[in-house]
Residue frames relative to the residue before (quaternion, step in Angstrom):
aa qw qx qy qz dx dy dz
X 1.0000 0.0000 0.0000 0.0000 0.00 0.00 0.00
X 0.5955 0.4948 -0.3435 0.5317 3.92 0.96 -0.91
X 0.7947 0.3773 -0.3764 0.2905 3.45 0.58 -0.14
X 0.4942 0.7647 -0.2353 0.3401 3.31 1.89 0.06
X 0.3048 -0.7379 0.5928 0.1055 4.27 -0.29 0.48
X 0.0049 -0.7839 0.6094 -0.1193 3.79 0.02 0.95
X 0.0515 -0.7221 0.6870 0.0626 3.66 -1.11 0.65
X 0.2239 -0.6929 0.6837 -0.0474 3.97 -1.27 1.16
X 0.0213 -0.6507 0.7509 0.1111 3.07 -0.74 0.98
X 0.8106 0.3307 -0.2823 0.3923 3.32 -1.58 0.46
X 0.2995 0.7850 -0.4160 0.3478 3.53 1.35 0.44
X 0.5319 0.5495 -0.5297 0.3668 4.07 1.06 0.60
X 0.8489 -0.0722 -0.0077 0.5235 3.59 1.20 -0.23
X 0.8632 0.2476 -0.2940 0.3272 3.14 -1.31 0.41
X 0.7830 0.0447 -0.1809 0.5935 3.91 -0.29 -0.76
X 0.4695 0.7559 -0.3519 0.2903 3.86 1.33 -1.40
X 0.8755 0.3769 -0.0446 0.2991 2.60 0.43 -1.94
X 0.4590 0.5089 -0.3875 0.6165 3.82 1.79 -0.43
X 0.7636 0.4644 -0.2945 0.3386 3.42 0.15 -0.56
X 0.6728 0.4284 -0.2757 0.5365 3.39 1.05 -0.69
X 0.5205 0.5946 -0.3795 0.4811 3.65 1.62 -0.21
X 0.6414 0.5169 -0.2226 0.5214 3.62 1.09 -1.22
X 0.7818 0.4308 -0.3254 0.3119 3.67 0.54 -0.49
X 0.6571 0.4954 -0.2311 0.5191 2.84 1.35 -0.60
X 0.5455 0.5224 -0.4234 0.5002 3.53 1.32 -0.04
X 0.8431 0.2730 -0.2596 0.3837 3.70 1.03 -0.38
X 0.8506 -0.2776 0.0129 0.4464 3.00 1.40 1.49
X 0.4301 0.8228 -0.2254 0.2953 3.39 1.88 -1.44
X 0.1113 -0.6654 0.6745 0.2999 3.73 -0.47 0.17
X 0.2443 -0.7387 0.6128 0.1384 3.65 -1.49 0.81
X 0.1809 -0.6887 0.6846 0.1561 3.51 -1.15 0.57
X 0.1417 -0.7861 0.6017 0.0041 4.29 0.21 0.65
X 0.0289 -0.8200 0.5488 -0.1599 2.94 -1.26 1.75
X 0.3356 0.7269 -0.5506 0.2364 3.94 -0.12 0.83
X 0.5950 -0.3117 0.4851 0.5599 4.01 -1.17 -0.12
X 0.5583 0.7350 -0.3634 0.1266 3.71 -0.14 -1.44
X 0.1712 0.8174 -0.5032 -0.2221 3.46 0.62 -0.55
X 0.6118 0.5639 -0.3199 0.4531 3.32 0.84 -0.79
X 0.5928 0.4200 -0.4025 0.5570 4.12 0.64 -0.66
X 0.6366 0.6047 -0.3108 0.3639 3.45 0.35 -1.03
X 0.6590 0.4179 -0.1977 0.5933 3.42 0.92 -1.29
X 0.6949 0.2950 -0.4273 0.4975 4.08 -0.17 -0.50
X 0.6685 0.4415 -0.4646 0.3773 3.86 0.71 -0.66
X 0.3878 0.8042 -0.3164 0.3207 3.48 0.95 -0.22
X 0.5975 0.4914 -0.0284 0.6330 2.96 0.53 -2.67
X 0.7794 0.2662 -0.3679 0.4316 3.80 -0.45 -0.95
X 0.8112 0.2959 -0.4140 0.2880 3.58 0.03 -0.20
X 0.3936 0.6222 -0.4563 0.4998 4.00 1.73 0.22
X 0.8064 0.3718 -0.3258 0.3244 3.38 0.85 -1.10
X 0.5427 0.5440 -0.4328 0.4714 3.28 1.60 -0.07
X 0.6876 -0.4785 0.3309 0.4345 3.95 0.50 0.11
X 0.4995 0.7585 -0.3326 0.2539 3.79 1.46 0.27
X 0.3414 -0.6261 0.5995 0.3633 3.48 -0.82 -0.75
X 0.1853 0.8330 -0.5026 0.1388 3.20 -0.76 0.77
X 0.0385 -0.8868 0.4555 0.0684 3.35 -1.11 1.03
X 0.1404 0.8404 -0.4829 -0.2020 4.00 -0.23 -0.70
X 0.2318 -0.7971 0.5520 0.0795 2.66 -1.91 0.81
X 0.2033 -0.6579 0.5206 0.5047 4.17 0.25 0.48
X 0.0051 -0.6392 0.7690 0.0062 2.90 -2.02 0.82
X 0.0140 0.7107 -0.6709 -0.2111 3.63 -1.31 0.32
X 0.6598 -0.5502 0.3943 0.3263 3.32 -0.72 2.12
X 0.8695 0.2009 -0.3144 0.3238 3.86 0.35 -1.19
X 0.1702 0.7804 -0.4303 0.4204 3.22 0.76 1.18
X 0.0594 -0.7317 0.6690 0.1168 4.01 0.23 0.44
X 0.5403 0.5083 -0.3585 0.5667 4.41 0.94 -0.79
X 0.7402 0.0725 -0.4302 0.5116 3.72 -0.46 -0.95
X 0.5925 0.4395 -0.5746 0.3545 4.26 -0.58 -0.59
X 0.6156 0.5076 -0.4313 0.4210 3.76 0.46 -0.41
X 0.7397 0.3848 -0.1832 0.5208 3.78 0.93 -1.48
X 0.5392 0.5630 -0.4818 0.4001 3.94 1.01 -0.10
X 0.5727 0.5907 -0.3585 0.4411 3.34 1.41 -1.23
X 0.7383 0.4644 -0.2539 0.4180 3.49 0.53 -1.60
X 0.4021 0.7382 -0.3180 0.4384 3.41 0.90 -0.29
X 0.7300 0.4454 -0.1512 0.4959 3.26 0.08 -2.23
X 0.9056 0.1634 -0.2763 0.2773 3.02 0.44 -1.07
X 0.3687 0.6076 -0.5617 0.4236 3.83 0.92 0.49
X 0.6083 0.6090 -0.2102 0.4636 3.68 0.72 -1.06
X 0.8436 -0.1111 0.0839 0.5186 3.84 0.55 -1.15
X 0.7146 -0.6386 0.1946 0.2092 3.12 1.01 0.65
X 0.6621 0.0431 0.1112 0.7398 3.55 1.80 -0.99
X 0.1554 -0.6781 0.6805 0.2299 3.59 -1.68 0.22
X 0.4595 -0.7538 0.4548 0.1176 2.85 -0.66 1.20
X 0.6884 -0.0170 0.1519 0.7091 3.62 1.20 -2.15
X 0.0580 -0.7447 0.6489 0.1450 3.10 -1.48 0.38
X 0.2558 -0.8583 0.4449 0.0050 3.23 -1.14 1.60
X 0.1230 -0.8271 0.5260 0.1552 3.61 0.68 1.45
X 0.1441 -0.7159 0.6830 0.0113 3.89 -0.07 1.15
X 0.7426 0.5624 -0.3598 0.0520 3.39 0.06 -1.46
X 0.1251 0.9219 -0.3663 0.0162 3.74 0.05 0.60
X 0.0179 0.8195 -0.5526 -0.1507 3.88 -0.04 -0.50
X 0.0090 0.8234 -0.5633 -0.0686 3.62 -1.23 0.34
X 0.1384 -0.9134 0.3807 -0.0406 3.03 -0.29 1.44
X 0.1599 0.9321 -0.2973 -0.1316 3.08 2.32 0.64
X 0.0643 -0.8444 0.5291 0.0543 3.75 -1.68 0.02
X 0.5871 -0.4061 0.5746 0.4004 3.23 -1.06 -0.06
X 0.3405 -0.6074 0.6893 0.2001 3.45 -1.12 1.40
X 0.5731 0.4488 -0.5689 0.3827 3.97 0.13 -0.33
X 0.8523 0.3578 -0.2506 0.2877 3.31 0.28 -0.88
X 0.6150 -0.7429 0.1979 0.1751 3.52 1.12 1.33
X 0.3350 0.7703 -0.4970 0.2176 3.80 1.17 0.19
X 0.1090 -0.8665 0.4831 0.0622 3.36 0.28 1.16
X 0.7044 0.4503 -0.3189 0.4464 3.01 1.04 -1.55
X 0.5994 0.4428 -0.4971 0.4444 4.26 0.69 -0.16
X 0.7687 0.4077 -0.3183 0.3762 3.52 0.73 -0.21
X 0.3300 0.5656 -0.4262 0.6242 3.45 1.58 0.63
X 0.7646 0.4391 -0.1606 0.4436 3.66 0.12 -1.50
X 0.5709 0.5481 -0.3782 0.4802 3.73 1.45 -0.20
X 0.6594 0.4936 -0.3496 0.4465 3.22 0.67 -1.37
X 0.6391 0.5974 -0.2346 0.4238 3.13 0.43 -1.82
X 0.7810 0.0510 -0.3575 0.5095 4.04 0.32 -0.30
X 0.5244 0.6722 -0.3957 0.3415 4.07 0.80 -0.87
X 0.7939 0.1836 -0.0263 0.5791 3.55 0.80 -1.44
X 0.5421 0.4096 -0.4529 0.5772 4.23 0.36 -0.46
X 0.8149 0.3799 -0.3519 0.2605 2.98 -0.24 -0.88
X 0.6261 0.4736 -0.4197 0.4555 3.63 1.07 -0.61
X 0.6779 0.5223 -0.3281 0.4000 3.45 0.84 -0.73
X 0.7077 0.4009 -0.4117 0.4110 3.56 0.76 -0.68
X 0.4091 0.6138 -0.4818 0.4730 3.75 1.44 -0.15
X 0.5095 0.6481 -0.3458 0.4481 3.70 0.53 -1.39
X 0.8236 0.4570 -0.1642 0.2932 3.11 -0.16 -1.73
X 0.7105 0.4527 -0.2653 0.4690 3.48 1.01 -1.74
X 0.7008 0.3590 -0.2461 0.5652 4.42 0.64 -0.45
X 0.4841 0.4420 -0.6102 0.4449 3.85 -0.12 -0.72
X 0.5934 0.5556 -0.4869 0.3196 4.01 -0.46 -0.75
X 0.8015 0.4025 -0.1341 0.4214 2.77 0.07 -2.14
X 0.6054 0.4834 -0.3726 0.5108 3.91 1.09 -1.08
X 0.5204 0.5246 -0.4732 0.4796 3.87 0.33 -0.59
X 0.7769 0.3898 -0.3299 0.3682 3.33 -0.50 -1.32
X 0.8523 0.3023 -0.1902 0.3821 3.60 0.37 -1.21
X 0.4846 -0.7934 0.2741 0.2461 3.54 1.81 0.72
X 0.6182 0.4587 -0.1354 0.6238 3.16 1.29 0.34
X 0.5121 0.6010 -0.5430 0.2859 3.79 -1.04 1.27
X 0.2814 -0.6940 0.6477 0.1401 3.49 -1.57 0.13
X 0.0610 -0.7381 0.6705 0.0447 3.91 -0.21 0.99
X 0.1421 -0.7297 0.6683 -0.0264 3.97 -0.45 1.08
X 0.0595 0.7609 -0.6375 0.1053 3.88 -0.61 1.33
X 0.3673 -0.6591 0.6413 0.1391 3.63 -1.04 1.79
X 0.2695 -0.5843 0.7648 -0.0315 3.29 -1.44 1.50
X 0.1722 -0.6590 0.6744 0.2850 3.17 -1.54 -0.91
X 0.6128 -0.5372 0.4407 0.3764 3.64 -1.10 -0.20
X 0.6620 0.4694 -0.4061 0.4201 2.66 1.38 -0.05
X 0.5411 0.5305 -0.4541 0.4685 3.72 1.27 0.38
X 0.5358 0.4885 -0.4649 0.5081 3.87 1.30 0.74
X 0.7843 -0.0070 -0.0086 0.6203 4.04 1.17 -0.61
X 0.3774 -0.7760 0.4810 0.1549 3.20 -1.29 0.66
X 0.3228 -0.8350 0.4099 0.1750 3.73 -0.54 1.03
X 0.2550 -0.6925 0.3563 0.5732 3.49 -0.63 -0.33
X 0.6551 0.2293 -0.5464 0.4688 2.97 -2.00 1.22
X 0.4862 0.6701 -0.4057 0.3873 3.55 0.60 -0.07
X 0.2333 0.8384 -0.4786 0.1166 4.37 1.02 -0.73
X 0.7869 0.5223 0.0427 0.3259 1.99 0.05 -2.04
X 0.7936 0.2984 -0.0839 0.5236 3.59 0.14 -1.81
X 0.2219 0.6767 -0.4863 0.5062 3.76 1.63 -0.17
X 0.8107 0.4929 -0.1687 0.2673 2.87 -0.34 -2.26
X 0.7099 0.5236 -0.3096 0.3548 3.38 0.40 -0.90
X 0.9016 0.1943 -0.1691 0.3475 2.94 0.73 -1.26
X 0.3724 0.5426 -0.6515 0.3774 3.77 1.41 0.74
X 0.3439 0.7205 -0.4962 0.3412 4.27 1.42 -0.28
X 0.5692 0.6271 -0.2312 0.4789 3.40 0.98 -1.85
X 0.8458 0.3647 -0.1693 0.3506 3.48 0.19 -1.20
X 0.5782 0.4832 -0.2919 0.5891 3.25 1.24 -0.50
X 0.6950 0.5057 -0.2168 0.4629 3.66 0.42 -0.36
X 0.5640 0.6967 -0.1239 0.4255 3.07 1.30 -0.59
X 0.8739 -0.0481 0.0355 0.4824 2.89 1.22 -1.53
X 0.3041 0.5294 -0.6210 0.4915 2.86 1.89 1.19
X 0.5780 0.4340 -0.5570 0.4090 3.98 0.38 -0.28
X 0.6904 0.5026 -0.4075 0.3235 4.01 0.32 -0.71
X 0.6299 0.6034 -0.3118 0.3766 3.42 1.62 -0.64
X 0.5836 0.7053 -0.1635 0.3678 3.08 1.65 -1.39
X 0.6965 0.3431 -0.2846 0.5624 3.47 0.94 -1.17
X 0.6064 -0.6159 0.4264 0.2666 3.04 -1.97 0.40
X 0.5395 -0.6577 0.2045 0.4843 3.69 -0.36 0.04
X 0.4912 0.7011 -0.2435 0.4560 3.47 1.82 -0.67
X 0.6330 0.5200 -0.3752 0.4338 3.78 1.46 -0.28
X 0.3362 -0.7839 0.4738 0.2190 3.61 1.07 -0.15
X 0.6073 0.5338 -0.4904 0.3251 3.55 0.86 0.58
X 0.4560 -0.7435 0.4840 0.0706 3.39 -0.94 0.95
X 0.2396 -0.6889 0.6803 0.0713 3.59 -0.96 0.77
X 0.0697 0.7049 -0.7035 0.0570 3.87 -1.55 0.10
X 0.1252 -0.7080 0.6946 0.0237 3.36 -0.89 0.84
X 0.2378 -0.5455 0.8028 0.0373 4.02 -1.27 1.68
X 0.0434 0.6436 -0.7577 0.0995 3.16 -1.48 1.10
X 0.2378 -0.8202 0.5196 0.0276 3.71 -0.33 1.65
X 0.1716 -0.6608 0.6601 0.3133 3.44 -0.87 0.13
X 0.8373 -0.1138 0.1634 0.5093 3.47 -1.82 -0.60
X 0.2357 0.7096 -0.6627 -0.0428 3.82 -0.88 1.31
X 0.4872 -0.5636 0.4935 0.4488 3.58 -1.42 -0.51
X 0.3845 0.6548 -0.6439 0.0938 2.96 -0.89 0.98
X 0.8062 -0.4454 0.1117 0.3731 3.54 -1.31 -0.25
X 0.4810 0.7183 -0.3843 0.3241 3.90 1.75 -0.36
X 0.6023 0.4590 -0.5219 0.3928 3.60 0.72 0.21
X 0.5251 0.5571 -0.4319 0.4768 3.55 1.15 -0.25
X 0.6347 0.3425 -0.4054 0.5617 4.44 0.35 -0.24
X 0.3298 0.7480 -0.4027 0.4119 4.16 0.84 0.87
X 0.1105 0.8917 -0.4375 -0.0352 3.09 1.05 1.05
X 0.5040 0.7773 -0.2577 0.2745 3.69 1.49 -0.77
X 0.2068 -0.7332 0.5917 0.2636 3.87 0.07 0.24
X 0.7450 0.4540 -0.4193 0.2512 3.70 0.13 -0.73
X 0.3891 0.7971 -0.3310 0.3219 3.17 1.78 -0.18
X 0.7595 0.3962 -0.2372 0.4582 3.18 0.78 -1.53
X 0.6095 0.4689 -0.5043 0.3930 3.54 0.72 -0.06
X 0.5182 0.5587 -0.5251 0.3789 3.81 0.84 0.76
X 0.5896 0.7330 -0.2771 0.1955 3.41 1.56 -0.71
X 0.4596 0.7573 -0.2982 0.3554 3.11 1.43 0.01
X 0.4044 0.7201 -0.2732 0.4933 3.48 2.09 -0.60
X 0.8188 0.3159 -0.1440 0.4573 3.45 0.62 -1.50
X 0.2893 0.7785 -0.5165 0.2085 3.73 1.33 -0.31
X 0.8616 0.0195 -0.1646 0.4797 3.77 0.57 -0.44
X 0.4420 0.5867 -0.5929 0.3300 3.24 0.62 1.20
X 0.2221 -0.6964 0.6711 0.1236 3.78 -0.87 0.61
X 0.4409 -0.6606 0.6063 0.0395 3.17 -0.65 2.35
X 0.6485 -0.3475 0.5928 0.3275 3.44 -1.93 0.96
X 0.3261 -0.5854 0.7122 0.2091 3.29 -2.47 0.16
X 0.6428 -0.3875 0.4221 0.5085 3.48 -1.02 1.07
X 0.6864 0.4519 -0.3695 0.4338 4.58 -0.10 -0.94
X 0.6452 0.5081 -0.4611 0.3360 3.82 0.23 -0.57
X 0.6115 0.3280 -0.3199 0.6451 3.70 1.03 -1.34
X 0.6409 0.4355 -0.5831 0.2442 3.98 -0.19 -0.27
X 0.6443 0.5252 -0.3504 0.4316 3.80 1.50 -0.74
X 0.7104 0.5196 -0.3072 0.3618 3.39 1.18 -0.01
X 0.4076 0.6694 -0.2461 0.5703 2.98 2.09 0.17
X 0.7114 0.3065 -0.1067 0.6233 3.40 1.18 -0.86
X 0.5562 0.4150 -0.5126 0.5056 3.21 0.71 0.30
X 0.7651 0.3348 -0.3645 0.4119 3.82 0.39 -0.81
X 0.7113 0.4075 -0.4222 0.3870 4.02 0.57 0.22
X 0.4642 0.6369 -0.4938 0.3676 3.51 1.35 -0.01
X 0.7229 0.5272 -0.4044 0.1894 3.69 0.67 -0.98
X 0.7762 -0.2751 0.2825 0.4920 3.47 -1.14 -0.31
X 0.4754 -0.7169 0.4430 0.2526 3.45 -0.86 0.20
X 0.3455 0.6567 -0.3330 0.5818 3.09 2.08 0.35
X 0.7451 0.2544 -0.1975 0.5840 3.71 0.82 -1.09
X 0.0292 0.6771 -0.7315 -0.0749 3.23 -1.72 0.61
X 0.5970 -0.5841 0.4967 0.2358 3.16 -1.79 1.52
X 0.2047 -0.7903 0.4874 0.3098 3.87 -0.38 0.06
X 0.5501 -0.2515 0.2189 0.7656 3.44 1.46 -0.82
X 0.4025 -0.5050 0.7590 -0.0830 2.89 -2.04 1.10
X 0.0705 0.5944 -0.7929 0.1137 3.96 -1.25 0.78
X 0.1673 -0.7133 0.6520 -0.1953 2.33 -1.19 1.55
X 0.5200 0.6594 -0.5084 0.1904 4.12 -0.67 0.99
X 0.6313 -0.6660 0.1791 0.3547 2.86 -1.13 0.92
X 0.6753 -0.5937 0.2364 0.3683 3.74 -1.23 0.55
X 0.5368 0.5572 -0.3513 0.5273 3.48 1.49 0.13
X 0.5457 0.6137 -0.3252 0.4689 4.04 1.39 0.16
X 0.1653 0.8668 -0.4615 -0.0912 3.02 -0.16 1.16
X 0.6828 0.4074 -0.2386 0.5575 3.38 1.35 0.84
């Protein structure tokens, strides 16, 4: 693992940031990626002072230029990319009646561009050196679709399909690995970009469900790049044991 070079988009909060906390506790060099500069920078400082390695670059995922310069980055900085963790996501779910186009532009545009332009900016560099792990964050909700869910549904069965039309695509002799992280119900900050009122009157559903921490899916991240390079995770779901959907 200490010899590995991991990039996180979305690493200023929630899953990103547990995860980019866990890797670097087991050695990982981190390249951190969100708008944030300022999260980015204290997450930094806390993981140097904890004995890590740690870098960041702003990026905005729908950016095909900065995912190109995060790559180019990583590697001036550490030389190789080992994994790449498309974290960055956002769900703004709704009612299709109630027309929120421009959040459902801004979904695609970070949920799916953005994994792909991640795709795009390392597959090169992983090709040539015959060797990577591209890790993409689904959700459970890219296995069923809720209501108000369509939309953000949509995106992320995208995630999944992509996922493993890239694992199909490569040959088996290239040794790079794919892994879909499908989360159920966690706590982090995406219920706050909810712009929809009729939404919350669904919230009563989850009233006794205690949502995952942002660390449970980061240990399942680190669980699927520790193995051999012989074994690949296909996808991981991950929710808590009170979720029954």
């Amino acid at each position: 693992m200490e010899r590995k070079v991991a990039i996180i988009t979305g690493a200023s909060s929630g899953i990103g940031e547990a995860t980019a906390r866990e890797l670097a506790r087991s050695g990982i060099k981190v390249m951190l990626s969100a708008r944030r500069e300022d999260r980015l920078a204290l997450l930094k400082k806390e993981i140097e002072a904890k004995g890590g390695q740690a870098e960041y670059r702003i990026t905005d995922v729908t950016s095909r230029a900065d995912m190109e310069s995060l790559a180019q980055a990583t590697l001036e900085a550490y030389g190789k990319i080992d994994v790449l963790i498309n974290n960055a996501g956002i769900a703004p779910v709704s009612f299709l009646r109630n027309r929120k186009v421009d959040e459902w532009d801004l979904m695609i545009d970070v949920n799916i561009k953005g994994v792909l332009y991640g795709i795009a900016a390392v597959l090169p560099h992983m090709e040539e050196r015959n060797e990577g792990h591209i890790i993409n964050v689904s959700s459970v909700a890219g296995h069923e679709i809720y209501p108000s869910s369509a939309v953000y549904s949509g995106t992320k069965f995208a995630v999944r399909a992509i996922t493993e039309g890239l694992r199909k695509e490569l040959r088996p002799d290239q040794n790079i690995r794919t892994t879909i992280i499908s989360p159920g119900n966690v706590a982090t900050e995406l219920v706050q970009t909810i712009t929809d009122q009729e939404v919350f009157s669904l919230s009563s559903q989850f009233a006794n469900l205690t949502p995952l921490k942002g660390e449970d899916i980061a240990a399942a991240i680190r669980y699927a790049i520790e193995q051999s390079t012989s074994v690949t995770v296909k996808e991981i779901i991950v929710t808590p044991t009170s979720q029954r959907s």
